[in-house]
Steps between C-alpha positions, in 0.01 A plus 500: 500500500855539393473311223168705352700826592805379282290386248273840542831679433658310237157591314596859594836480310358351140222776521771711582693438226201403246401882642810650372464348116140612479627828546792475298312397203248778578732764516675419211197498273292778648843740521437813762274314711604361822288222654489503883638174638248612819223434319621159555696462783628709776819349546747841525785264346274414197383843444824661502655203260207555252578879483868434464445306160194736427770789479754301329186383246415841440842626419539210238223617372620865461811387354292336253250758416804721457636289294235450258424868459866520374427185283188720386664806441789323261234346355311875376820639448576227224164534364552843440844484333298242299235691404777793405665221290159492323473875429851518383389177255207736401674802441870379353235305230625125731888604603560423843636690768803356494529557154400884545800630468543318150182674408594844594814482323335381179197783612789757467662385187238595288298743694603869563400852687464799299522864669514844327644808711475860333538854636734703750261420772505096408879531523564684806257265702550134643153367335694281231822363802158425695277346236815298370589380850101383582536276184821326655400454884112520487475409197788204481537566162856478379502500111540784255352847616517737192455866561480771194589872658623826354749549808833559488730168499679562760155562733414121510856380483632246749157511652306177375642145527620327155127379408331846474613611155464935457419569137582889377148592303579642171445865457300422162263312716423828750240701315592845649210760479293245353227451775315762655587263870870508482472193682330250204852555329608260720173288570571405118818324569289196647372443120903474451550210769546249186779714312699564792498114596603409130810754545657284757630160397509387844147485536435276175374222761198710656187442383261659715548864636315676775528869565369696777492836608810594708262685792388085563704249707481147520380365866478065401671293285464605150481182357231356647257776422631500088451116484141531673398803252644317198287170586228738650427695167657209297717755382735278327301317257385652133284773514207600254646836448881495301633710766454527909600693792397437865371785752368515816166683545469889585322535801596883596342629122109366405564664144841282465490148437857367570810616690818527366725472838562148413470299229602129328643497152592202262802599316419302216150560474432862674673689268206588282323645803771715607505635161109590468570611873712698387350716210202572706727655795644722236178595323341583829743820545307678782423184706658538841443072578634197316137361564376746251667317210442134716153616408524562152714139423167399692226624322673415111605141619299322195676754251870464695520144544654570886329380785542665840428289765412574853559347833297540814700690746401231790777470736790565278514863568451721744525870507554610855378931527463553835698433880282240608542290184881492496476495938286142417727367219797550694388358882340179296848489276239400200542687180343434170694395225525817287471832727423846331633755699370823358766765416192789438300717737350156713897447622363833698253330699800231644753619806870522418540288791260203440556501169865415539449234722252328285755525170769386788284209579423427130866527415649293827765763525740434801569732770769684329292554168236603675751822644535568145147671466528385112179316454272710726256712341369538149540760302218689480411703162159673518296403251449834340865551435558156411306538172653895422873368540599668800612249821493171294508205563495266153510173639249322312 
């Protein structure tokens, strides 16, 4: 009897301990789930042993899971810096992004901003401080701005870093009394872009020039949307016509084809354009629109040998009119690459208040520049007296 009861026991111990692998192994592999060593066996000892490595099992286990969703989360974290690496490939035409900053300097070297600021009301406003310092934060743009104004020197003086070059327009250019809208005497001067470039010997390395109303700001890199339109509209390769300009689309006018807030010019090749551009703004005399005479350059492009082009507005620019468009762009911190605030009777439909903390947001001024107040609000010039001279704002 003693003998069968040691024996009996000793057969208790190696199913005790074959008991405890089994459930190792099994909670190892299955993970949460605990198997019961009293399905077994009743032994309290047993069952308390088994639970003991069940717990310690299932905290390896968590450890491990944890670790792997780190290992995971690296892992989409590099493939999205990769895939970035890809679009940067894509848009810098196969630079790198290490190299990016090698591209943006060469970018800048040859590539410029042009601006044109005319009238009292142009002068005594912030719209061309606030336009010029979208282009350098938003816009990371740091080459040559060029701005053409009929201000006083000293208004502009000390204001813009080294880069942004002010250029005095000639008062032979300024066709007083000429137009019936006093504001097309200054509308011409973009037809002028070329002449004013030539003037300055420190601008002999730009090729390309790109003006834009000073009522717009930049809100993304301005770079990255030029390369994509050039290689978009293939805008650098020989065109049929001798002579090309590049617009975006008017979608505020159906009997206007183009827009002239913005616009890409060749400097060796564009010149031709700006010319015929030119001679139709000044024999349309009682047009109160650029996009009068955009029409006409239009309509006798087999005769003129200039081809304006247009670009589809897309997702380059926006044109915020209202609170709850400039409330969204500024809680989402997502803004277009070229923004047209309006300066005319729509800046009426936009609070003071919102208004300046969108252009805050848009500008990423600090605290203290935000105190200013001297980005806030545009100015607003209803439309009526914009196009009899009274109020004016010529900023485009």
């Amino acid at each position: 009897m003693l003998a069968a009861s040691i024996q009996k026991r000793g057969s208790r111990n190696i199913f005790s301990r074959q008991l405890k692998a089994v459930i190792a192994v099994s909670t190892f592999f299955v993970g949460y789930v605990t198997i019961s060593p009293s399905l077994f066996y009743t032994d309290e000892y047993v069952s308390e042993d088994a639970s003991f490595y069940a717990r310690e099992l299932r905290n390896k286990h968590k450890k491990h899971h944890k670790h792997n969703l780190k290992k995971r989360h690296k892992k989409r974290i590099k493939h999205k810096e990769q895939s970035t690496h890809k679009e940067h490939k894509k848009i810098f035409g196969g630079v790198s992004v290490d190299d990016n900053l090698l591209a943006k300097a060469e970018f800048e070297s040859n590539n410029a901003i042009a601006l044109i600021s005319f009238g009292e009301s142009a002068a005594e406003s912030t719209l061309l401080e606030r336009c010029v310092l979208s282009i350098r934060r938003r816009g990371q743009f740091d080459g040559h701005v060029v701005v053409i104004t009929d201000a006083p020197e000293e208004r502009y003086d000390g204001v813009f870093d080294e880069n942004v070059i002010v250029l005095k327009a000639n008062e032979d250019d300024i066709l007083y009394d000429y137009f019936q809208a006093p504001s097309m005497k200054y509308k011409r001067f973009k037809t002028l872009l070329i002449k004013y470039i030539n003037s300055v010997p420190e601008l002999d390395s730009i090729d390309w020039l790109y003006y834009m109303d000073i009522d717009m700001m930049l809100g993304a890199p301005f770079m990255d949307m030029i390369l994509e339109l050039r290689t978009k509209y293939d805008i650098d390769s020989a065109h049929d016509a001798d002579s090309a300009l590049y617009f975006f689309k008017d979608l505020h006018a159906e009997e206007f084809a183009l827009n002239g807030g913005f616009m890409i010019i060749n400097r060796h090749t564009s010149g031709l354009c700006l010319d015929v551009w030119r001679e139709e703004i000044e024999r349309h005399q009682r047009a109160s629109f650029d996009q009068t005479s955009i029409n006409a350059v239009i309509a006798n492009k087999e005769s003129n040998h200039c081809s304006l082009e247009a670009m589809e507005v897309e997702n380059y620019v926006t044109f915020p009119k209202d609170d709850k468009a400039l409330t969204k762009a500024r809680l989402w911190h997502h803004h277009s690459p070229l923004i047209h605030i309006f300066n005319t009777w729509f800046a009426s439909k936009e609070s003071p208040e919102v208004m300046e903390e969108y252009v805050a947001d848009v500008l990423r001024l600090s605290e203290e520049e935000k105190e200013e107040h001297k980005f806030g609000k545009s100015v607003i010039t209803p439309s009526r007296e914009k196009w009899t001279g009274s109020n004016e704002v010529n900023d485009k």
